[in-house]
SEZA-801148 format. One record per residue (C-alpha): residue number from 1; x negated, y negated, z negated; residue in one letter. Coordinates in nm, 2 decimals. Example, Ala and Ser with C-alpha at 12.3 -4.5 7.8 and 13.67 -1.06 7.14 Angstrom:
% SEZA-801148
{1, {-1.23, 0.45, -0.78}, a}
{2, {-1.37, 0.11, -0.71}, s}
% end
This chain:
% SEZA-801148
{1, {-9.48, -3.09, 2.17}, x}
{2, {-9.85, -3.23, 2.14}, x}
{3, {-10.06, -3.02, 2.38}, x}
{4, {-10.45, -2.99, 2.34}, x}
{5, {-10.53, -3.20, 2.62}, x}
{6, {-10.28, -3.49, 2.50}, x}
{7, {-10.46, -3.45, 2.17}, x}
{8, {-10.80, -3.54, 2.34}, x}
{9, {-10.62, -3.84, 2.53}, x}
{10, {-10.50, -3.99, 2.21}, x}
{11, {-10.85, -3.93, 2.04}, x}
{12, {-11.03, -4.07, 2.33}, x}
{13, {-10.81, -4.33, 2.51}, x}
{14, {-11.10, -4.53, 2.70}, x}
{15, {-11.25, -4.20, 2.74}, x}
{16, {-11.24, -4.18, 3.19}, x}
{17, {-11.27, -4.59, 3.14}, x}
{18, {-11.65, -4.55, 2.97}, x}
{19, {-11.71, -4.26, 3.23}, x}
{20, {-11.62, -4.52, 3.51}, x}
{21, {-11.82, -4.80, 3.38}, x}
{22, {-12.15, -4.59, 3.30}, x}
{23, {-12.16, -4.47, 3.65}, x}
{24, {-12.01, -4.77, 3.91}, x}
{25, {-12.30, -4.94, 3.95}, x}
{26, {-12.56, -4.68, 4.00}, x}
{27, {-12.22, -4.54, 4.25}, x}
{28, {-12.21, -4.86, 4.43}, x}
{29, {-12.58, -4.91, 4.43}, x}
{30, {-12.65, -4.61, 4.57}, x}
{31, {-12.35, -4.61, 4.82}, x}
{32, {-12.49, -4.93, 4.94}, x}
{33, {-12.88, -4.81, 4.99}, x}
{34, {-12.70, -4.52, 5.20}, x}
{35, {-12.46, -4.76, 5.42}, x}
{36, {-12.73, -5.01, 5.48}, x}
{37, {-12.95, -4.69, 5.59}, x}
{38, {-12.68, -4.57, 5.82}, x}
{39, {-12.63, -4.87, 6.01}, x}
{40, {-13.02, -4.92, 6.01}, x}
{41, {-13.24, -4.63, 5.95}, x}
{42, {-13.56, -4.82, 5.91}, x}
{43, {-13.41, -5.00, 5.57}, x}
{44, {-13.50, -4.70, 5.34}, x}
{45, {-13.89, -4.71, 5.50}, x}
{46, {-14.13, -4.72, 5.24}, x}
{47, {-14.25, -5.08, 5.35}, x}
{48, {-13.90, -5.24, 5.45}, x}
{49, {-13.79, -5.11, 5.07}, x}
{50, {-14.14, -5.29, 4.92}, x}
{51, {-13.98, -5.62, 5.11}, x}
{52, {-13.62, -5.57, 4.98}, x}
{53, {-13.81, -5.53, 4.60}, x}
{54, {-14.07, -5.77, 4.68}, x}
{55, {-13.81, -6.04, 4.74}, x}
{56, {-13.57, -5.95, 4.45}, x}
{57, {-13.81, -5.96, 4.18}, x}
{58, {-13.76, -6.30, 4.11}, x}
{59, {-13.39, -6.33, 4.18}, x}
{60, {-13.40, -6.04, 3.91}, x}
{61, {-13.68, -6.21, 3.66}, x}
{62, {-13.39, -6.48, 3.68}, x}
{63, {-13.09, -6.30, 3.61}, x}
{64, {-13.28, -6.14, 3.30}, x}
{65, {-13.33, -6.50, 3.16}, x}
{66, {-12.91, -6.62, 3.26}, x}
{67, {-12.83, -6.29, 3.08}, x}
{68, {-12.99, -6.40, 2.78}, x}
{69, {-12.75, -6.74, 2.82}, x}
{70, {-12.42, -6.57, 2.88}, x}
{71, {-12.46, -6.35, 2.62}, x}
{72, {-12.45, -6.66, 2.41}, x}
{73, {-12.15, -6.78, 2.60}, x}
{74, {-12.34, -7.02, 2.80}, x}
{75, {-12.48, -7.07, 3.16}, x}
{76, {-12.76, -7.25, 3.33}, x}
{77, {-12.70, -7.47, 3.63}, x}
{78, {-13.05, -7.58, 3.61}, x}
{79, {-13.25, -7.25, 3.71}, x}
{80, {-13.31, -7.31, 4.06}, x}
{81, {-13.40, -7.67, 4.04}, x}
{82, {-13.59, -7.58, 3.75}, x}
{83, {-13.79, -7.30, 4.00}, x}
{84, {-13.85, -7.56, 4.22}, x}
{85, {-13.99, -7.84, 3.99}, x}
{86, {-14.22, -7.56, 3.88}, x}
{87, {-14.34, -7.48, 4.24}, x}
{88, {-14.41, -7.85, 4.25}, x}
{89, {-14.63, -7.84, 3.97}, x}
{90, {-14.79, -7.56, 4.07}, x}
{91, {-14.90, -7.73, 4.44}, x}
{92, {-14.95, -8.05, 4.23}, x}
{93, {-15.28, -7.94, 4.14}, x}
{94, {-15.35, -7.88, 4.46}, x}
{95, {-15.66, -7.68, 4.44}, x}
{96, {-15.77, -7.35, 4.56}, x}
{97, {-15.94, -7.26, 4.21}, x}
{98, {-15.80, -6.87, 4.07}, x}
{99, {-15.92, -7.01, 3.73}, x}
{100, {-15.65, -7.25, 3.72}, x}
{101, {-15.41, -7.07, 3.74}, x}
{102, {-15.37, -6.99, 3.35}, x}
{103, {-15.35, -7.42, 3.32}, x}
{104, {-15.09, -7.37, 3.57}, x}
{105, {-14.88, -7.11, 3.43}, x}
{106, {-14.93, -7.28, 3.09}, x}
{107, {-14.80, -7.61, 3.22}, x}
{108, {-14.54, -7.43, 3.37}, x}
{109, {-14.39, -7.30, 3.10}, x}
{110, {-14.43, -7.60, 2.90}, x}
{111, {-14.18, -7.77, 3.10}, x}
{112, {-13.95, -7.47, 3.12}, x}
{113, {-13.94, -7.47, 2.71}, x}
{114, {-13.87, -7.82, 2.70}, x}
{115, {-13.61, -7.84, 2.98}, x}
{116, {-13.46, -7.50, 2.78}, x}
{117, {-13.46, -7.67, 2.46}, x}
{118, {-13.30, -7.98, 2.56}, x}
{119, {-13.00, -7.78, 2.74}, x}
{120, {-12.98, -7.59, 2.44}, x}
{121, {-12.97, -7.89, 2.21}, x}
{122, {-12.70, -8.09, 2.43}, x}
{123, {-12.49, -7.72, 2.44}, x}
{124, {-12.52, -7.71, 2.01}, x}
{125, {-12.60, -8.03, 1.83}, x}
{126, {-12.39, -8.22, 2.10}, x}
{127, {-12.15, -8.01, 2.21}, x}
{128, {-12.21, -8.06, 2.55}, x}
{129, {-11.99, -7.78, 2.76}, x}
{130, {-12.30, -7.55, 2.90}, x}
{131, {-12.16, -7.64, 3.25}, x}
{132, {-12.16, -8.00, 3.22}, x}
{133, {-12.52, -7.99, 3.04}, x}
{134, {-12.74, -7.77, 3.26}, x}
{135, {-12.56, -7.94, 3.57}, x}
{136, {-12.69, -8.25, 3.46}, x}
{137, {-13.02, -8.11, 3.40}, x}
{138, {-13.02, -7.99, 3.77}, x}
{139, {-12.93, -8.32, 3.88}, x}
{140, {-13.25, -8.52, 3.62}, x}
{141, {-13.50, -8.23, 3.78}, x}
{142, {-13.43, -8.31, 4.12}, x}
{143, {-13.47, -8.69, 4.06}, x}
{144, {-13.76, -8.61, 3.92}, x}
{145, {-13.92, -8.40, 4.16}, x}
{146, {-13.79, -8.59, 4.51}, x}
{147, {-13.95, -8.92, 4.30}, x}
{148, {-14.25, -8.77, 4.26}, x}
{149, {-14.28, -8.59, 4.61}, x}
{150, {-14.10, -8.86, 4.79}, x}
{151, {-13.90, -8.62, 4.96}, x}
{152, {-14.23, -8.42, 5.11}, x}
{153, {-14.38, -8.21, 4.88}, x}
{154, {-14.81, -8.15, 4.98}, x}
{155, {-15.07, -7.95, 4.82}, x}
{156, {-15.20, -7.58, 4.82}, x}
{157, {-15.19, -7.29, 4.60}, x}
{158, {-15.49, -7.06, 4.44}, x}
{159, {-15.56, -6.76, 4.64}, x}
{160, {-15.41, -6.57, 4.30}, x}
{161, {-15.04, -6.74, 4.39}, x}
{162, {-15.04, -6.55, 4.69}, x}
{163, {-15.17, -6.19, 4.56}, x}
{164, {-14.90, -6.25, 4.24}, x}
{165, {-14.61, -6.30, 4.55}, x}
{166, {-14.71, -6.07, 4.80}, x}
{167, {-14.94, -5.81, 4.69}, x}
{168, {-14.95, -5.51, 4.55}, x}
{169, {-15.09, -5.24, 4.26}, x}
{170, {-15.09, -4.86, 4.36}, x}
{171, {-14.82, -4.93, 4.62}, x}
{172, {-14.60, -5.13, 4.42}, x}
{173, {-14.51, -5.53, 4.48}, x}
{174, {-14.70, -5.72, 4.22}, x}
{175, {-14.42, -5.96, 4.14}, x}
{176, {-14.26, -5.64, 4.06}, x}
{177, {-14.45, -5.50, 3.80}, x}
{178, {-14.48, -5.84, 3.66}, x}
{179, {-14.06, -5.79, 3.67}, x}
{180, {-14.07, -5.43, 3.49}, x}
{181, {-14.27, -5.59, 3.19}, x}
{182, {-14.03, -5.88, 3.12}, x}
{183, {-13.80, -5.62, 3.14}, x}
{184, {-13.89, -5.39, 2.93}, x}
{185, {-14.00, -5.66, 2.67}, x}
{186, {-13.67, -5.83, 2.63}, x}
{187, {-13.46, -5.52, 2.63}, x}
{188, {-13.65, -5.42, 2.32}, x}
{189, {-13.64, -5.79, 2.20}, x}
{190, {-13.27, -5.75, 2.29}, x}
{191, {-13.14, -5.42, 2.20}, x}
{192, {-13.38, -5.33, 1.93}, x}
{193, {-13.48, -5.64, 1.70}, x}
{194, {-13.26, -5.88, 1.46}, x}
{195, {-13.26, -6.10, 1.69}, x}
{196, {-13.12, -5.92, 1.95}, x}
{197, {-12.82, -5.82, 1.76}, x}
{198, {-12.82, -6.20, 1.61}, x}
{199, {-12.74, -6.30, 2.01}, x}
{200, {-12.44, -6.03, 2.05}, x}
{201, {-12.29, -6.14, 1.70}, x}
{202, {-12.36, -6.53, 1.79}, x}
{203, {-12.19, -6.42, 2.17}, x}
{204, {-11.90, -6.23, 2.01}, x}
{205, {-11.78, -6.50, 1.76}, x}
{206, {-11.97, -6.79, 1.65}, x}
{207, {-11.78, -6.87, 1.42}, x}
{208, {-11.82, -6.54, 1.20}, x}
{209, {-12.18, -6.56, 1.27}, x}
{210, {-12.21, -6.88, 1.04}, x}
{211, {-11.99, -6.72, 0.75}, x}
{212, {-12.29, -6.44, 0.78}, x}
{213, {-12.60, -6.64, 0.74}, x}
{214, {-12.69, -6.68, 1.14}, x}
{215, {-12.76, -7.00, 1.28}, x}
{216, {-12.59, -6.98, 1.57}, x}
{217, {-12.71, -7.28, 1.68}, x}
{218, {-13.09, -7.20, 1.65}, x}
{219, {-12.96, -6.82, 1.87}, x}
{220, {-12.83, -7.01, 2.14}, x}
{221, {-13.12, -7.27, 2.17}, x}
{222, {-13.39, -7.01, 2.19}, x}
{223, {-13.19, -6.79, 2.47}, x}
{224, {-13.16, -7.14, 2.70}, x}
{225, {-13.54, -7.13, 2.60}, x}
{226, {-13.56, -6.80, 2.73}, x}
{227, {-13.36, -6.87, 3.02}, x}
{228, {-13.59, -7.16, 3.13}, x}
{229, {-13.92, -6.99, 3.04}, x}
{230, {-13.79, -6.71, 3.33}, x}
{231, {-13.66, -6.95, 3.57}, x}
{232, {-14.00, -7.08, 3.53}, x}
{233, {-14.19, -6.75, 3.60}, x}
{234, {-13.95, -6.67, 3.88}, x}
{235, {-14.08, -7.00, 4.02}, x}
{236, {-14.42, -6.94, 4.03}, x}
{237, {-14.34, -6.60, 4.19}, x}
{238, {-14.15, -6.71, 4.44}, x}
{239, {-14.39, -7.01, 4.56}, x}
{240, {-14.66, -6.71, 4.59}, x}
{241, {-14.44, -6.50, 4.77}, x}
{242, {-14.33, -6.79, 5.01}, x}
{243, {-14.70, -6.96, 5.03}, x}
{244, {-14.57, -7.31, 5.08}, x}
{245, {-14.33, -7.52, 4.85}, x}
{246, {-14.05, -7.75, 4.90}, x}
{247, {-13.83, -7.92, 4.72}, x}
{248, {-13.55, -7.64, 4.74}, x}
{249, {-13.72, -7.34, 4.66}, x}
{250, {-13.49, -7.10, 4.48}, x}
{251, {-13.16, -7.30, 4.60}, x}
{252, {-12.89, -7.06, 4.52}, x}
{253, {-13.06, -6.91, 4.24}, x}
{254, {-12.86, -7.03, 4.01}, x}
{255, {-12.51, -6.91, 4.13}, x}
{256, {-12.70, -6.60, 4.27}, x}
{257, {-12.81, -6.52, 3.91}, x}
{258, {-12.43, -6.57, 3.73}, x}
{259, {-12.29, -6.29, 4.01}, x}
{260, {-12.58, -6.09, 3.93}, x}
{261, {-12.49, -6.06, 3.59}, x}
{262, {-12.11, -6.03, 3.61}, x}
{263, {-12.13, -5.76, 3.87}, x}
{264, {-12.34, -5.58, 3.56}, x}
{265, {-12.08, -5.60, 3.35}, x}
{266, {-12.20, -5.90, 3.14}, x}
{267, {-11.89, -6.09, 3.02}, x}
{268, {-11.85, -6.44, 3.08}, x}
{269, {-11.70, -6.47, 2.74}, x}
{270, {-12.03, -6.37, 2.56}, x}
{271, {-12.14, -6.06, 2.38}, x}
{272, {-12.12, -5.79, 2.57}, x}
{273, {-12.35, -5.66, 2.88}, x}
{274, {-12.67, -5.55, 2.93}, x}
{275, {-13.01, -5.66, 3.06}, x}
{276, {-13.03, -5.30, 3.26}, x}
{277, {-12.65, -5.41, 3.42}, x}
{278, {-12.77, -5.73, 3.50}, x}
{279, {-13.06, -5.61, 3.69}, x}
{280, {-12.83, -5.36, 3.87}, x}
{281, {-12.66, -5.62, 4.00}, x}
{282, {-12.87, -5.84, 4.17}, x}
{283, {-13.00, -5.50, 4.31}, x}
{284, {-12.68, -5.49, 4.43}, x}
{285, {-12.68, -5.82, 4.53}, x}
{286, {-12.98, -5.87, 4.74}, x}
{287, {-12.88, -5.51, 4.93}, x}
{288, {-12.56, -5.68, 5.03}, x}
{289, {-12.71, -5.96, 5.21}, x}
{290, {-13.00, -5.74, 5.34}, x}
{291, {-12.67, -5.54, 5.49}, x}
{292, {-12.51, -5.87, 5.61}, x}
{293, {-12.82, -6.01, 5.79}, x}
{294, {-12.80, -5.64, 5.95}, x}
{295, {-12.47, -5.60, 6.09}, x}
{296, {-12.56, -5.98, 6.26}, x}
{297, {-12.27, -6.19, 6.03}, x}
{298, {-12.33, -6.53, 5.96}, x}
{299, {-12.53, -6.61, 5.69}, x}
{300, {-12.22, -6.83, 5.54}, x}
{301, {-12.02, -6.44, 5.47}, x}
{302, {-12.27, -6.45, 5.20}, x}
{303, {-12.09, -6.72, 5.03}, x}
{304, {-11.77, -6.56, 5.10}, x}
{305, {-11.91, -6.22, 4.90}, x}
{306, {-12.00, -6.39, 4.62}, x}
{307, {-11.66, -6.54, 4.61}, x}
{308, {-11.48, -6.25, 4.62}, x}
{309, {-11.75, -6.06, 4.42}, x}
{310, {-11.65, -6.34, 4.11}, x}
{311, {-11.30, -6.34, 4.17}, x}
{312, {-11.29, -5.91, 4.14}, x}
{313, {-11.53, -5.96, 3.85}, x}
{314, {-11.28, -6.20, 3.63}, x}
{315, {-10.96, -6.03, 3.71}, x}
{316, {-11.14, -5.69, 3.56}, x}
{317, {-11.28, -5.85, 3.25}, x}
{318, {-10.91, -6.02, 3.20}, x}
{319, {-10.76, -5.65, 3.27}, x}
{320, {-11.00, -5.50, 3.00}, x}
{321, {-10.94, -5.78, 2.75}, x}
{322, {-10.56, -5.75, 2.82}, x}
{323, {-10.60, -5.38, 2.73}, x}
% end
């Protein structure tokens, strides 16, 4: 005999899986904030929370641009030694002068949309596995800055650098705010314009794209493009926000940023995940190694958290594709 409530299983059979998904990262978020508060009271303080924020933004600004690439079924190696070729740029100058800092910033992302392009070019017209591709990228970029720098990168930063890293508008971290607006402007550009659905069609099955009229090739350029163009931004944050360059700032950005994503619920496999997910995570993210730092472990456990953060995240993505 069919009862009522059977009915409303059969009618809704991923019904307490959605419920589950909606609300386990805010969950674990929020159980995190409170842990990390519990074994160190001060870590909820209005100025120890600006910190945390202050030095996520750009780990965040980054993960917004490797969403754009996953989605696509792709990845980017090349982030962090992208951030750091940028930070070299940015000293290159070396001058003290606020009013460069739109030549800057506009050299910046020059090279970001030509380093994006090219990665998106091997990955399409080439068919370059997105692995191989941005790996070597990573590789040419560091060549190229340790020629340049000979291993001992010099110069200074405009005053500006500094206030765009470290300070802050009614209370809030600047690099922050500067976060919030790329936010908010690619979740529109993602969620609410043709070419945001053109990506999750392109992510979901190339193939089918074609037969529709989509050039998935042109989709998946302009998202490395993207990618880059963040990377690059999160570069120049960072440098502020640090005051001095080498030629390893951002190392770790660009595993850092994959997690990020995955913990969101972005699937490796392309089309499907959010931008709003993705920032969750490496929320997520930077609270766990705030917590590890705290409790006095090494800082190697963090590489053993984000290996066990990517194995849990695969074997759920398998189970749900299974299903």
């Amino acid at each position: 005999m069919t009862t009522f409530g059977s009915t409303i299983a059969e009618r809704s059979p991923g019904l307490v899986d959605v419920t589950v998904q909606k609300w386990a990262l805010p969950a674990i978020f929020c159980g995190l904030l409170i842990f990390a508060t519990v074994i160190s009271p001060s870590f909820l303080s209005v100025s120890n929370f600006q910190n945390v924020m202050t030095q996520a933004a750009p780990l965040m600004i980054v993960v917004i641009g490797q969403t754009f690439v996953i989605l696509v079924r792709g990845l980017d190696l090349s982030v962090a030694s992208l951030m750091a070729t940028v930070a070299v740029i940015a000293t290159a100058f070396n001058t003290q002068d606020n009013t460069m800092i739109p030549v800057i910033f506009i050299s910046a992302i020059l090279l970001c949309t030509i380093v994006g392009f090219i990665n998106g070019w091997l990955v399409t017209k080439r068919n370059v596995s997105p692995f191989l591709a941005t790996l070597a990228m990573m590789i040419v970029l560091q060549g190229l800055r340790f020629y340049y720098t000979q291993g001992a990168p010099a110069g200074v930063l405009p005053e500006g650098f500094r206030h765009l890293g470290t300070g802050k508008y009614l209370g809030i971290p600047a690099n922050i705010i500067a976060c919030i607006l790329l936010f908010v402007f690619l979740t529109f550009v993602l969620e609410k314009t043709v070419f945001g659905r053109k990506i999750f069609i392109v992510g979901g099955n190339p193939t089918s794209a074609d037969l529709v009229g989509i050039n998935s090739h042109n989709v998946t350029i302009t998202c490395y493009i993207i990618c880059s163009i963040m990377a690059g931004i999160a570069g120049l944050l960072l440098v502020g926000f640090v005051g001095t360059v080498d030629n390893f700032v951002g190392r770790g950005y660009e595993l850092d940023s994959i997690v990020a994503a995955v913990i969101g619920g972005v699937a490796l496999s392309g089309g499907k995940g959010k931008l709003l997910g993705a920032i969750l995570g490496a929320l997520i993210l930077v609270v766990l190694f705030n917590i590890v730092i705290i409790v006095g472990l090494p800082v190697q456990a963090q590489l053993v958290i984000k290996g066990v953060i990517i194995i849990g995240a695969a074997a759920f993505f398998a189970r749900k594709t299974r299903g």
